[in-house]
Steps between C-alpha positions, in 0.01 A plus 500: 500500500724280383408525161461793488928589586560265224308738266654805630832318454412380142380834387791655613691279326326577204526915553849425514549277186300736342720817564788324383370418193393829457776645546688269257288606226639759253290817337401337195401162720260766702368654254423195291315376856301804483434522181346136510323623809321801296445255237321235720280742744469801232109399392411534860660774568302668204209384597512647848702823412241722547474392850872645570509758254463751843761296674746480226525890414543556875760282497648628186447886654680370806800350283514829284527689836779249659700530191474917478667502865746249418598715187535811746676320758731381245553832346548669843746240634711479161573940567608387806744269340604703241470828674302811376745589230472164314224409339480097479571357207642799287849496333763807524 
Protein backbone atom coordinates (compact mmCIF):
# COMPACT_ATOMS: atom_id res chain seq x y z
CA UNK A 1 0.00 0.00 0.00
CA UNK A 2 2.70 1.89 0.61
CA UNK A 3 3.86 2.03 -2.72
CA UNK A 4 1.24 2.38 -4.07
CA UNK A 5 0.49 6.35 -2.17
CA UNK A 6 3.85 7.11 -3.44
CA UNK A 7 2.54 6.53 -7.01
CA UNK A 8 -0.60 8.32 -6.51
CA UNK A 9 1.55 11.11 -5.06
CA UNK A 10 4.09 11.00 -7.99
CA UNK A 11 1.47 10.98 -10.63
CA UNK A 12 -0.12 13.75 -9.23
CA UNK A 13 2.80 15.48 -9.23
CA UNK A 14 3.22 14.86 -12.67
CA UNK A 15 -0.71 15.93 -13.68
CA UNK A 16 0.25 18.97 -12.06
CA UNK A 17 3.65 19.77 -13.75
CA UNK A 18 2.03 18.90 -16.69
CA UNK A 19 -0.88 21.52 -16.56
CA UNK A 20 1.49 24.11 -15.90
CA UNK A 21 3.42 23.55 -18.68
CA UNK A 22 0.56 23.44 -20.66
CA UNK A 23 -0.67 26.24 -19.85
CA UNK A 24 2.63 28.11 -20.41
CA UNK A 25 2.66 27.14 -23.90
CA UNK A 26 1.54 29.72 -26.50
CA UNK A 27 -0.79 28.97 -29.83
CA UNK A 28 1.88 28.50 -32.18
CA UNK A 29 3.86 26.17 -29.37
CA UNK A 30 0.37 24.00 -29.47
CA UNK A 31 -0.08 23.82 -32.62
CA UNK A 32 3.48 22.95 -33.54
CA UNK A 33 2.87 19.96 -30.66
CA UNK A 34 0.02 18.86 -32.64
CA UNK A 35 1.14 19.19 -35.69
CA UNK A 36 4.20 16.86 -34.78
CA UNK A 37 1.59 14.65 -33.21
CA UNK A 38 -0.40 14.26 -36.72
CA UNK A 39 2.88 13.89 -38.24
CA UNK A 40 4.13 11.00 -35.98
CA UNK A 41 0.69 8.84 -35.56
CA UNK A 42 -0.88 10.00 -39.11
CA UNK A 43 0.10 6.42 -41.02
CA UNK A 44 -1.85 4.67 -38.36
CA UNK A 45 -4.44 6.62 -38.25
CA UNK A 46 -4.86 5.99 -42.11
CA UNK A 47 -4.53 2.73 -41.86
CA UNK A 48 -7.34 2.24 -39.38
CA UNK A 49 -9.66 5.12 -40.65
CA UNK A 50 -12.11 3.10 -41.98
CA UNK A 51 -12.67 1.64 -38.66
CA UNK A 52 -13.91 5.25 -37.30
CA UNK A 53 -15.15 6.62 -40.35
CA UNK A 54 -18.92 5.93 -38.49
CA UNK A 55 -17.58 7.40 -35.31
CA UNK A 56 -15.97 10.40 -36.73
CA UNK A 57 -19.07 11.79 -38.85
CA UNK A 58 -21.16 11.29 -35.68
CA UNK A 59 -18.93 13.21 -33.99
CA UNK A 60 -18.58 15.75 -36.64
CA UNK A 61 -22.75 15.74 -36.96
CA UNK A 62 -22.74 16.27 -33.21
CA UNK A 63 -20.15 19.32 -33.47
CA UNK A 64 -22.15 20.81 -36.51
CA UNK A 65 -25.27 20.58 -34.24
CA UNK A 66 -23.44 22.15 -30.96
CA UNK A 67 -22.18 24.94 -33.03
CA UNK A 68 -25.84 25.74 -34.88
CA UNK A 69 -27.27 26.30 -31.16
CA UNK A 70 -24.43 28.22 -30.07
CA UNK A 71 -24.90 30.51 -33.22
CA UNK A 72 -28.72 30.89 -32.16
CA UNK A 73 -28.04 31.39 -28.65
CA UNK A 74 -25.64 33.97 -29.58
CA UNK A 75 -27.91 35.66 -31.97
CA UNK A 76 -30.86 35.56 -29.49
CA UNK A 77 -28.86 36.88 -26.51
CA UNK A 78 -27.00 39.73 -28.61
CA UNK A 79 -31.16 41.26 -29.43
CA UNK A 80 -31.36 41.16 -25.99
CA UNK A 81 -28.36 43.33 -25.66
CA UNK A 82 -28.95 45.49 -28.28
CA UNK A 83 -32.68 45.50 -28.12
CA UNK A 84 -35.13 44.73 -31.05
CA UNK A 85 -34.52 47.97 -32.84
CA UNK A 86 -30.73 47.43 -33.27
CA UNK A 87 -29.49 45.09 -35.28
CA UNK A 88 -25.80 44.01 -34.01
CA UNK A 89 -23.19 45.15 -35.75
CA UNK A 90 -24.80 47.76 -38.20
CA UNK A 91 -23.71 51.46 -38.40
CA UNK A 92 -26.30 54.57 -38.43
Amino acid sequence: MRTLKALREKWDAFEADETRLLRAMSIQESMRQLLMLQETYEPQLQQTASLFVSDRRAALAELQARLHRLAEWQAQHAQLVHGDSETPGTLE
